[in-house]
Kinemage of the C-alpha trace (Angstrom):
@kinemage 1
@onewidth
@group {chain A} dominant
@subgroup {mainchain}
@vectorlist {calphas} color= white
{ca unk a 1} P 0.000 0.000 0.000
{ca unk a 2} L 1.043 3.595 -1.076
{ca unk a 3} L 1.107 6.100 1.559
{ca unk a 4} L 0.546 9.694 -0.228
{ca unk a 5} L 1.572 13.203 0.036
{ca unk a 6} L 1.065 15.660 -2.084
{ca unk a 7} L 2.922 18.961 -1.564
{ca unk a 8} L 2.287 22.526 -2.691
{ca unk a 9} L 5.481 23.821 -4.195
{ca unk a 10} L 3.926 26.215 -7.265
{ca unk a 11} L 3.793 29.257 -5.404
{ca unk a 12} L 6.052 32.666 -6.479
{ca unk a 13} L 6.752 33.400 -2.665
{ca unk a 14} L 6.356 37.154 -3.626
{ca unk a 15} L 6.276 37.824 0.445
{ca unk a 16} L 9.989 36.618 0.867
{ca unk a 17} L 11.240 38.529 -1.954
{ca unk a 18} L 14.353 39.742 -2.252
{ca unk a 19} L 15.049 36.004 -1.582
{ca unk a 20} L 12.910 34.242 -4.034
{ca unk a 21} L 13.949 36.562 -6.773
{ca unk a 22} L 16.664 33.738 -7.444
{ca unk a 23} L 15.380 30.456 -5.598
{ca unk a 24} L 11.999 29.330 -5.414
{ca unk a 25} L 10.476 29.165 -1.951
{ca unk a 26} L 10.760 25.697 -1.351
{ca unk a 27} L 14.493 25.228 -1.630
{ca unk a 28} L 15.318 27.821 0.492
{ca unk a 29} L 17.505 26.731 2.746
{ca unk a 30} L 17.797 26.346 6.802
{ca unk a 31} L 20.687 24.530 7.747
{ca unk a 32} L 22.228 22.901 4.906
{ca unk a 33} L 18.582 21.860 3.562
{ca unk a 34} L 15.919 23.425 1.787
{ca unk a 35} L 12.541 23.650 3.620
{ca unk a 36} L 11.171 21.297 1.102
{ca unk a 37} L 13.889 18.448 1.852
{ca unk a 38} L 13.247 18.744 5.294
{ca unk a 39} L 9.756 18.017 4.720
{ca unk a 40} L 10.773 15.327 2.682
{ca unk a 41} L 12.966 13.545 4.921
{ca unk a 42} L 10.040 14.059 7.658
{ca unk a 43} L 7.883 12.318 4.988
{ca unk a 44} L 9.611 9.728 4.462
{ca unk a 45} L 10.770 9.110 7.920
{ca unk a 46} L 7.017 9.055 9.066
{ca unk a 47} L 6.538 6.256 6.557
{ca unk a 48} L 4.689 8.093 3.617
{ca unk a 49} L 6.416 6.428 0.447
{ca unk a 50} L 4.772 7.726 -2.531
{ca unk a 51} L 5.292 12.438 -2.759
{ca unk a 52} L 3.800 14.131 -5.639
{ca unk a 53} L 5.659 17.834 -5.495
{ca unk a 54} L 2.560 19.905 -7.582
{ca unk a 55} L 4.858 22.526 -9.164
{ca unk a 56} L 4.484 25.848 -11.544
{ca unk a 57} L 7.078 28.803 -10.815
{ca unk a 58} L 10.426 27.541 -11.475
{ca unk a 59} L 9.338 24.178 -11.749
{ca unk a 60} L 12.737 22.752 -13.324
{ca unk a 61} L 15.064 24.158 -10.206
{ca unk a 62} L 12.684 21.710 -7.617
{ca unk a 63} L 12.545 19.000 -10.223
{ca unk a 64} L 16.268 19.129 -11.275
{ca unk a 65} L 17.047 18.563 -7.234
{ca unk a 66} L 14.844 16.098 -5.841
{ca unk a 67} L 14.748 13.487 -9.067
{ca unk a 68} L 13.005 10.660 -8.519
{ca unk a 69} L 13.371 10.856 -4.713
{ca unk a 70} L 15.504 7.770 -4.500
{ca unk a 71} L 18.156 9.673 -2.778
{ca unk a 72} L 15.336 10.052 0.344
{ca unk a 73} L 14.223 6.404 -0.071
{ca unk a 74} L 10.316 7.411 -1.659
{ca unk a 75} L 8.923 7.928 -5.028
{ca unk a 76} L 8.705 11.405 -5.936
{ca unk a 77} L 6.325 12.231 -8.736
{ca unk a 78} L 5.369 16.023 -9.818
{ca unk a 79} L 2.159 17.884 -11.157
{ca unk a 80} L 2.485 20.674 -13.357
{ca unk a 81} L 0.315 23.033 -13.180
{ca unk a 82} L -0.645 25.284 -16.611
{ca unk a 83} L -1.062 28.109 -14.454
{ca unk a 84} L -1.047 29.080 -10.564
{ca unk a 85} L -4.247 27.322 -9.611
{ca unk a 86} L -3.661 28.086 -5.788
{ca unk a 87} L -4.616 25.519 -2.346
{ca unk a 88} L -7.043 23.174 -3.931
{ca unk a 89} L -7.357 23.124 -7.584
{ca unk a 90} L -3.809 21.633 -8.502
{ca unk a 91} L -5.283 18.374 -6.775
{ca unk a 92} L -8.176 17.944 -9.657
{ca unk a 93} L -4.558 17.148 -11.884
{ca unk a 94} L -3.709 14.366 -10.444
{ca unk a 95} L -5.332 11.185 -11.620
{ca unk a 96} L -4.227 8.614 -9.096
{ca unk a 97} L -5.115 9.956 -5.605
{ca unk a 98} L -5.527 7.491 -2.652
{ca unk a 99} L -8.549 7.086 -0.777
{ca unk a 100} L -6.952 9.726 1.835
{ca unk a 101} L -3.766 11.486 1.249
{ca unk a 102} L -1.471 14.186 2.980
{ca unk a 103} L -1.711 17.341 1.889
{ca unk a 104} L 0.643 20.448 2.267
{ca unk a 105} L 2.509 23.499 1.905
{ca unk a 106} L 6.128 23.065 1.223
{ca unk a 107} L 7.265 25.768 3.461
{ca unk a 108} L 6.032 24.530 6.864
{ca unk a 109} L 8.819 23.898 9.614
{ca unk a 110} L 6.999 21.464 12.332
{ca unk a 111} L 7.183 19.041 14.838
{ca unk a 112} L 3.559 17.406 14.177
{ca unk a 113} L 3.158 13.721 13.970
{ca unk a 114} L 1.665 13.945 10.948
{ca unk a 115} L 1.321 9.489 10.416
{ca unk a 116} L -0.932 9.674 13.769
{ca unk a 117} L -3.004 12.281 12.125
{ca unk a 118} L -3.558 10.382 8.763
{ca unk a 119} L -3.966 7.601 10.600
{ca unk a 120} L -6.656 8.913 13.325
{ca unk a 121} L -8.063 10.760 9.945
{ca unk a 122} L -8.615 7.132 8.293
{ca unk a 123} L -10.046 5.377 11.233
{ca unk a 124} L -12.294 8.089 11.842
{ca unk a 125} L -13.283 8.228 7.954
{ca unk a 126} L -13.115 11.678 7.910
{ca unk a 127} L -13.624 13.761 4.767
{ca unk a 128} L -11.095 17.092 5.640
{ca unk a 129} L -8.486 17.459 8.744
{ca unk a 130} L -7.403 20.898 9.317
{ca unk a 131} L -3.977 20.519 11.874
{ca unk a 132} L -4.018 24.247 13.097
{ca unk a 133} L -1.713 26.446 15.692
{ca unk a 134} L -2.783 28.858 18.151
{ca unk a 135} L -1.380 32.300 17.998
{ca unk a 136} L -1.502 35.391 19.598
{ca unk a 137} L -1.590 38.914 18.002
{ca unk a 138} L -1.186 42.039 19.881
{ca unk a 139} L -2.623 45.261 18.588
{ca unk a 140} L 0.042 47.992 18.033
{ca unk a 141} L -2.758 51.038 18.921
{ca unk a 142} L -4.865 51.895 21.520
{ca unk a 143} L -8.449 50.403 20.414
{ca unk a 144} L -11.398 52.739 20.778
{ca unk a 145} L -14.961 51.921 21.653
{ca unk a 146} L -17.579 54.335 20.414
{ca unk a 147} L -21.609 54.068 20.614
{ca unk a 148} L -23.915 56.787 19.843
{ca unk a 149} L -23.346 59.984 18.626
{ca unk a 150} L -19.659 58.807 18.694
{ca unk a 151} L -18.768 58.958 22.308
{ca unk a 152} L -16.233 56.682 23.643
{ca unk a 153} L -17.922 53.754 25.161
{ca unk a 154} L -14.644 52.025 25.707
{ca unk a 155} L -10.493 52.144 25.613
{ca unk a 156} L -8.206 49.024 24.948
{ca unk a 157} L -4.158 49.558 25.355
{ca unk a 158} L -2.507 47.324 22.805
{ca unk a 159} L -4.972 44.391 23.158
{ca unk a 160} L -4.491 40.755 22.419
{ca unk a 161} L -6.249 38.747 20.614
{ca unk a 162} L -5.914 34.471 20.166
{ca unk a 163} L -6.869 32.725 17.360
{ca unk a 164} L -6.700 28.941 15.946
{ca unk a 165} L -4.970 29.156 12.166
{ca unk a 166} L -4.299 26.533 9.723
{ca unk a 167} L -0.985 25.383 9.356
{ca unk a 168} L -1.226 24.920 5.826
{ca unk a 169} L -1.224 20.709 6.290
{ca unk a 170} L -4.517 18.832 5.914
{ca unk a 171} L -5.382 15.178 5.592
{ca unk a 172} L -7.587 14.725 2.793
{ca unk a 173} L -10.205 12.561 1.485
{ca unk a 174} L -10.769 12.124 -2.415
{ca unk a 175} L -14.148 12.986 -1.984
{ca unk a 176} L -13.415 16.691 -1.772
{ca unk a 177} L -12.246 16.679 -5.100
{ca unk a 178} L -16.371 16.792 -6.496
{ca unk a 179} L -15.724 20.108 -5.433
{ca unk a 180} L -13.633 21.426 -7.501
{ca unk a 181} L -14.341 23.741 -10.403
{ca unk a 182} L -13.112 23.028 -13.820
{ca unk a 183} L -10.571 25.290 -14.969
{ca unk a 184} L -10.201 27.961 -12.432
{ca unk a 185} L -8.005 29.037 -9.536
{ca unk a 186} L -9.903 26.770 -6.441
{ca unk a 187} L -8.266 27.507 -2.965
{ca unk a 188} L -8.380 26.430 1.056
{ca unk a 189} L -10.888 28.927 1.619
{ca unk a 190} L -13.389 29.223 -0.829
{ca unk a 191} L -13.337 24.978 -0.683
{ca unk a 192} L -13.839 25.260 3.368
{ca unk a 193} L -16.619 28.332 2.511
{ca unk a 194} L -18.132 25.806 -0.042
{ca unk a 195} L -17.870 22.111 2.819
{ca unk a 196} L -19.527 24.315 5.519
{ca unk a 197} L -22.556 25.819 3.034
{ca unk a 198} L -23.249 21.953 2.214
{ca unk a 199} L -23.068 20.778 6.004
{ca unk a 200} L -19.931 18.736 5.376
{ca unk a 201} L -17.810 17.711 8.540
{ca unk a 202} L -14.406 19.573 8.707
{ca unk a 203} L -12.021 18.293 11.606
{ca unk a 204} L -9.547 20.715 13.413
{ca unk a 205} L -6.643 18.806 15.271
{ca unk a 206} L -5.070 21.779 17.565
{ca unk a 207} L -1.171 20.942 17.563
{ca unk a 208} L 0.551 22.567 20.454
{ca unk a 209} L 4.230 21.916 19.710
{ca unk a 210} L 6.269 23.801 17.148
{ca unk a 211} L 5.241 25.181 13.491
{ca unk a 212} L 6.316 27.972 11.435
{ca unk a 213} L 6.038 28.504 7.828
{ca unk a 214} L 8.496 30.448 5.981
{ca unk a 215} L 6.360 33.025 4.323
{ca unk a 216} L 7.873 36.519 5.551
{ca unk a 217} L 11.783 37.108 5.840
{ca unk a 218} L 11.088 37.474 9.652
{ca unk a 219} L 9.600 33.985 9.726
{ca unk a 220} L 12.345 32.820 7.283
{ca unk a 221} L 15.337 33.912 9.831
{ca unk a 222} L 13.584 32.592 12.606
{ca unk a 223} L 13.423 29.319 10.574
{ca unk a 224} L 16.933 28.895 10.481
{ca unk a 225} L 17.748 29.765 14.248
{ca unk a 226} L 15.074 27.245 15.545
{ca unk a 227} L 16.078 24.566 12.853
{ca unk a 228} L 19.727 24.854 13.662
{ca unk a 229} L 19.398 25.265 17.876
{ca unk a 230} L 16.593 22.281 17.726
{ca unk a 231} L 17.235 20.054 14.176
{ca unk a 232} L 16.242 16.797 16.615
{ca unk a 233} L 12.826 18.115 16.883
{ca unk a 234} L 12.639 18.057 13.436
{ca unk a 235} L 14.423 15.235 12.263
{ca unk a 236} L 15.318 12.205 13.592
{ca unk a 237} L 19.457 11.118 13.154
């Protein structure tokens, strides 16, 4: 039996420029890998043989590095897509999905167990995971309250909020793919917008260890120092 993964690697990663002017955002490197063979090796240590890399935007760099895979021990397949077709869409390309599948961005730096996911996700039967990450976000301003005839009701110094946001890594059922749109760009949210108008189940697994994704040069640089201070909570030896 193949385990899958399919990973997101088409993007421009127009929020890390300068950096992706020259490299694509998924070989970027922390440590001496790129994100994207990190997530690789945590693949294919976690037992998931079978990665299909769906790629657009410098499509030949990723290809001409990871191959066939065989260096990391899995097959490694790739989807090209015709055109950026964002989150969703680039799965409706690929003709030989499992049952249930992993499903990812290849920027995200984690320490989720991501074979006891897909495997609670299969037992369970579950059409859509969501693994998400709690963060907090602290207003720069002092928030006003107003009510009628605009008096102030209310004053908030700097105030925080919480919130629960995907990590960009679901476990997927093939059944989602009825929703997909011919032709068009289909993404996370318009497909979750779409599964909660029809009533359809969506899981959330809360993960409170580590996750980052690589998206702003902030995030990027804090990447590296984690990776290189903590690379054994990433990968194993």
């Amino acid at each position: 039996m193949s385990d899958r993964a399919v990973i997101l690697a088409g993007g421009r990663g127009t929020r890390l420029r300068p950096y992706t002017v020259v490299l694509p955002k998924p070989l970027m490197p922390i440590g001496e890998y790129p994100i994207l063979e990190v997530v690789v090796r945590q693949l294919a240590q976690q037992s998931f043989n079978h990665v299909t890399i769906a790629v657009n935007h410098q499509a030949n760099l990723i290809q001409a590095f990871f191959q066939d895979g065989q260096k990391w021990n899995v097959k490694i397949d790739y989807s090209m897509e015709p055109a950026p077709l964002s989150t969703i869409a680039p799965l409706a390309l690929i003709r030989d999905l499992p049952d249930h599948f992993v499903l990812m961005n290849g920027d995200v730096l984690t320490d989720l167990d991501i074979r006891a996911l897909y495997e609670r996700h299969i037992a369970e039967n579950r059409l859509f995971t969501i693994a998400a990450s709690r963060r907090t976000q602290t207003t720069d301003y002092g928030v006003l309250h107003t009510g009628g005839g605009a008096m102030l009701t209310g004053f908030e110094e700097k105030p925080v909020s919480q919130y629960l946001v995907s990590m960009g890594l679901y476990i997927v059922s093939k059944a989602i793919l009825d929703f997909i749109p011919a032709g068009r760009k289909y993404g996370f949210d318009e497909l979750m917008l779409d599964m909660l108008a029809k009533g359809k189940q969506v899981h959330v697994h809360t993960h409170e260890g580590y996750w980052l994704d690589i998206g702003r040069p902030d995030d990027y640089m804090k990447a590296i120092d984690d990776f290189e201070s903590g690379r054994g909570l990433f990968l194993r030896p």
